[in-house]
C-alpha positions as CSV (number, residue, x, y, z in Angstrom):
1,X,48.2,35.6,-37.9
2,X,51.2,37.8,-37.2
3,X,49.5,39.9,-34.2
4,X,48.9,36.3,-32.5
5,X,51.2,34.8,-30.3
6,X,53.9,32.3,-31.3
7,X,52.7,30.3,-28.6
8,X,48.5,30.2,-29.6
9,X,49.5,29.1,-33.3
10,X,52.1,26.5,-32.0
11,X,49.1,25.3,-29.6
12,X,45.9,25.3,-32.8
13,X,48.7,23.6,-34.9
14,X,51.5,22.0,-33.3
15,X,53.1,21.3,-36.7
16,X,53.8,25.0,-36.9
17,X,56.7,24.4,-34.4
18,X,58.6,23.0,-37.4
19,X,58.6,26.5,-39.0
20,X,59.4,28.1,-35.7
21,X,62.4,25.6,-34.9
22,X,63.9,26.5,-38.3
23,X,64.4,29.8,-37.8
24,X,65.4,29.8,-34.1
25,X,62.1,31.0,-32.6
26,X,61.3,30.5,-29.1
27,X,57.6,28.5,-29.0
28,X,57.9,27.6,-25.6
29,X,59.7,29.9,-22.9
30,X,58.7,33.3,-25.5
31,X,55.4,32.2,-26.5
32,X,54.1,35.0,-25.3
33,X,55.5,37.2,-27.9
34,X,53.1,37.9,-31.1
35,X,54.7,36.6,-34.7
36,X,55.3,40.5,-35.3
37,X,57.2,41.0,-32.3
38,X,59.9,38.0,-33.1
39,X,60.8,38.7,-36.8
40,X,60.6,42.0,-36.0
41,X,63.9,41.4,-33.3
42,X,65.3,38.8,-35.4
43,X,65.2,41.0,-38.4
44,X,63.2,38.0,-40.9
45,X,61.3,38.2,-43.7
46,X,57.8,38.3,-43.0
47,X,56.0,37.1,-46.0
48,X,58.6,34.3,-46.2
49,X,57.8,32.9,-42.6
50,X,54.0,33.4,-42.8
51,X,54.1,31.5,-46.7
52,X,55.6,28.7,-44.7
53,X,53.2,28.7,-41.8
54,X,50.5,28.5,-44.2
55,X,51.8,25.7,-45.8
56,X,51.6,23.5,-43.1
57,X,48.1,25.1,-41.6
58,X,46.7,24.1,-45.0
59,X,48.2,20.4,-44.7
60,X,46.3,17.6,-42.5
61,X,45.0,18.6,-39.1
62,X,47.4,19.4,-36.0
63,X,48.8,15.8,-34.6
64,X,48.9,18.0,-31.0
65,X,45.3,19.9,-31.5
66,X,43.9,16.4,-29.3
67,X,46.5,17.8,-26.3
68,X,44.4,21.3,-26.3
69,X,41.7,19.5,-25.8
70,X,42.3,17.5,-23.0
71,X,40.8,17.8,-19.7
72,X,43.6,19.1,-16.9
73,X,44.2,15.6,-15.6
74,X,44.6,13.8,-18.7
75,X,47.1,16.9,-19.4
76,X,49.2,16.0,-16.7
77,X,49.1,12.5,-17.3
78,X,50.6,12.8,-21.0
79,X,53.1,15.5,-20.1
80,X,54.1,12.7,-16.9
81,X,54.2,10.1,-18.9
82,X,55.9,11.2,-22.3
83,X,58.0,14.3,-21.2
84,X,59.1,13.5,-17.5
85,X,59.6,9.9,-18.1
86,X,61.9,10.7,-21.6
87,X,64.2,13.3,-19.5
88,X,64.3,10.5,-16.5
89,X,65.2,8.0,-19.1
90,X,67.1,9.6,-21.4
91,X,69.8,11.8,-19.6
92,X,71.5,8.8,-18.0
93,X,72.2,7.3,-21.7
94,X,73.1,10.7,-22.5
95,X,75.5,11.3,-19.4
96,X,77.0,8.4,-20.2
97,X,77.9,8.6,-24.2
98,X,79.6,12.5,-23.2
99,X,81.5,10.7,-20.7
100,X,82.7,8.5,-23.4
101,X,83.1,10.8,-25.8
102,X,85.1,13.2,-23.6
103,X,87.6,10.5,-22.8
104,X,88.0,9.7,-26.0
105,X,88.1,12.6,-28.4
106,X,88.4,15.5,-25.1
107,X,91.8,16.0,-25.9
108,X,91.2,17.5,-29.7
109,X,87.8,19.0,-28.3
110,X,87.8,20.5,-25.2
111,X,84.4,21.9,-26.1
112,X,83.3,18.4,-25.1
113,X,83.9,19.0,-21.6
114,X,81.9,22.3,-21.0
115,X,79.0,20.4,-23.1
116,X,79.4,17.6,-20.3
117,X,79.3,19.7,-17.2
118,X,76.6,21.9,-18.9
119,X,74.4,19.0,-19.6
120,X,75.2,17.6,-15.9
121,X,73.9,21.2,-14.6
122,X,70.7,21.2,-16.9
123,X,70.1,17.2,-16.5
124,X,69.8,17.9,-12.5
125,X,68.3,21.0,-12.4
126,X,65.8,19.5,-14.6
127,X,65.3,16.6,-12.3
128,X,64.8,19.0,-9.1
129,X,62.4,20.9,-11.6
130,X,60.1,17.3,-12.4
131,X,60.0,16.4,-8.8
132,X,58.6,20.0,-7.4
133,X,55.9,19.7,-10.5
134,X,55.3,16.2,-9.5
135,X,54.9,16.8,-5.6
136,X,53.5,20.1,-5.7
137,X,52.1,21.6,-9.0
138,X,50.4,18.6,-10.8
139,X,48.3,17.2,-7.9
140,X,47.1,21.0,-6.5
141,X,45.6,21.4,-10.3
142,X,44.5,18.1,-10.5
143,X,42.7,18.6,-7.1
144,X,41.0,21.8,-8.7
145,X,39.8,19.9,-11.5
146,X,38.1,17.5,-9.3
147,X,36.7,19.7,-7.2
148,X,35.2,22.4,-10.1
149,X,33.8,19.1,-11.4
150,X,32.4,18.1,-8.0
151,X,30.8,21.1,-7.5
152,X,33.2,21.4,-4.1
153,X,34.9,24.7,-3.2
154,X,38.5,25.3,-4.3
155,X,41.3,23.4,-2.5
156,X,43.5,25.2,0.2
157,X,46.6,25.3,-1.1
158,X,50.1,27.0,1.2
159,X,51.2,28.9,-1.5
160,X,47.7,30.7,-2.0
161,X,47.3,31.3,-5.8
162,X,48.1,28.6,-8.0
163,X,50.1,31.6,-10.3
164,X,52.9,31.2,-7.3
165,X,54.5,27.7,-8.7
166,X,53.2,28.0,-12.1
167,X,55.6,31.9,-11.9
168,X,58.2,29.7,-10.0
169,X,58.4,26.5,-12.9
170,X,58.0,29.2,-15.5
171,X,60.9,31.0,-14.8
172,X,62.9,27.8,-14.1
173,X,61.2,27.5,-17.9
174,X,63.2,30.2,-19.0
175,X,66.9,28.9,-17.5
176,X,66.1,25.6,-19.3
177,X,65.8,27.6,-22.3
178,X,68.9,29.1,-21.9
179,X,70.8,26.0,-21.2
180,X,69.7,24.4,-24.1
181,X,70.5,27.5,-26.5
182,X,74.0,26.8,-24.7
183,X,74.2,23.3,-25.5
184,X,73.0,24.7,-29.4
185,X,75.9,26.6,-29.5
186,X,78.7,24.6,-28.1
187,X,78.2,21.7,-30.3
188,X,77.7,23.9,-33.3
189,X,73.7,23.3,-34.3
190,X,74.2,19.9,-33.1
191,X,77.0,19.1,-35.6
192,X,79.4,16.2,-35.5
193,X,82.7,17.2,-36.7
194,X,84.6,15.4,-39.3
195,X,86.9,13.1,-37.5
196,X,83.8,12.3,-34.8
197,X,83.1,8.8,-34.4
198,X,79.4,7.1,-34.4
199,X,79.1,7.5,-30.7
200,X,79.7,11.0,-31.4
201,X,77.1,11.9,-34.2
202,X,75.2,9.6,-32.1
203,X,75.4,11.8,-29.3
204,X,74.7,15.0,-31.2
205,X,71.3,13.7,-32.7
206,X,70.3,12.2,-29.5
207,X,71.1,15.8,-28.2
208,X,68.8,17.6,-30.9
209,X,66.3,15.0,-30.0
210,X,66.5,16.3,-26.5
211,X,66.0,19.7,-27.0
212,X,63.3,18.9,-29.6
213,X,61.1,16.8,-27.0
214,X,62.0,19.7,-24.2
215,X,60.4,22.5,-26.4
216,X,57.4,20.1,-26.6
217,X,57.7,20.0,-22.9
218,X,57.4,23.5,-22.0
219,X,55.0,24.8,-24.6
220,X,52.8,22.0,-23.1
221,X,53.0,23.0,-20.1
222,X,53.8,27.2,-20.6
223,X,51.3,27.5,-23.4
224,X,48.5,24.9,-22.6
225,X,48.3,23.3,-18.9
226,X,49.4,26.8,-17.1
227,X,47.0,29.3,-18.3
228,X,44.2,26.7,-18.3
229,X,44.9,25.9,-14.8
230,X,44.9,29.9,-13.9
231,X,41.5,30.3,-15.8
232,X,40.3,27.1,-14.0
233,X,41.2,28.9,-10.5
234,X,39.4,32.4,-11.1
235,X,36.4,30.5,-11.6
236,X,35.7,30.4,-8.2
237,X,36.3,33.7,-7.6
């Protein structure tokens, strides 16, 4: 297991990503990277990590193995459904409670107001992100997948190769990632401090929530959709 991508175990058992979220390990933006190659640059314990990972291999079957096995449309349709439409629903509510919580406590926590314009920055970057996957990415693949089932030649596309947006949303991927390590950071793992009110702690989970559900997101998408799409593509050639 540990010359295998983080990403290709987190994608055969999605409850893997529990082991990887515990000890700070990228499953979406570095899947690529093999197990040996991440605790070997985070310095961890080896035998401790894989123990763990077999652990929950050995448990009940993967709750996300279905999403591997999903034809490219259905794909897009969960990701759509689930992902875009929690980050469309959720940021407002989100917005809103730091705005609160800024006005409220921003005078003893000034870190409250660089987690508020960070968030604002990531929420509508993120937004940008959704529409150019909704216009442009999503139906192109899911006119593919129609076609290679149809027998029919490949759809024309403007941008040529399908790798040209899948490179483009991967490396907005990767500034997502970022932001959110920010976000980790600022509000110390997501920590309410001790004189923060329920709105506060409130806040901070449903922040944690959001980074959980955007990991989910990308590996979806980084790990599964993209290089099926790609493969899907040279099948023509």
């Amino acid at each position: 297991m540990i010359d295998r991508s983080i990403g290709e175990i987190v994608t055969e058992n999605f409850k893997t990503a529990r082991v990887f979220g515990k000890y700070k390990i990228d499953f979406c933006c570095g899947g690529k990277k093999t197990l040996e190659e991440v605790i070997s640059e985070k310095n961890l314990n080896a035998a401790e990590i894989l123990s763990e990972l077999e652990l929950v291999q050995n448990a009940a079957g993967s709750d996300y193995q279905v999403l591997d096995q999903m034809n490219l449309s259905d794909l897009i349709t969960y990701i759509t459904d689930q992902h875009h439409a929690y980050i469309r629903n959720q940021g407002p509510i989100i917005t809103a409670r730091l705005e609160k919580l800024v006005r409220v406590h921003g005078a003893n926590h000034p870190e409250l107001m660089e987690i508020q314009n960070l968030f604002a920055t990531h929420y509508g970057a993120l937004i940008q992100h959704l529409m150019k996957e909704e216009l442009i990415l999503f139906p192109y693949i899911k006119a593919m997948a129609g076609n290679f089932a149809d027998n029919a030649p490949k759809p024309s596309a403007m941008f040529g190769s399908v790798k040209n947006p899948i490179g483009m949303m991967e490396v907005e991927h990767v500034e997502v990632g970022r932001e959110l390590e920010e976000l980790r950071r600022l509000t110390n793992e997501f920590q309410c401090p001790p004189d923060g009110c329920t709105t506060y702690r409130t806040t901070y989970d449903e922040l944690h929530a959001w980074e959980i559900d955007i990991h989910t997101h990308v590996h979806l998408e980084n790990n599964i959709l993209h290089p099926k799409a790609t493969a899907l593509e040279a099948s023509w050639n």
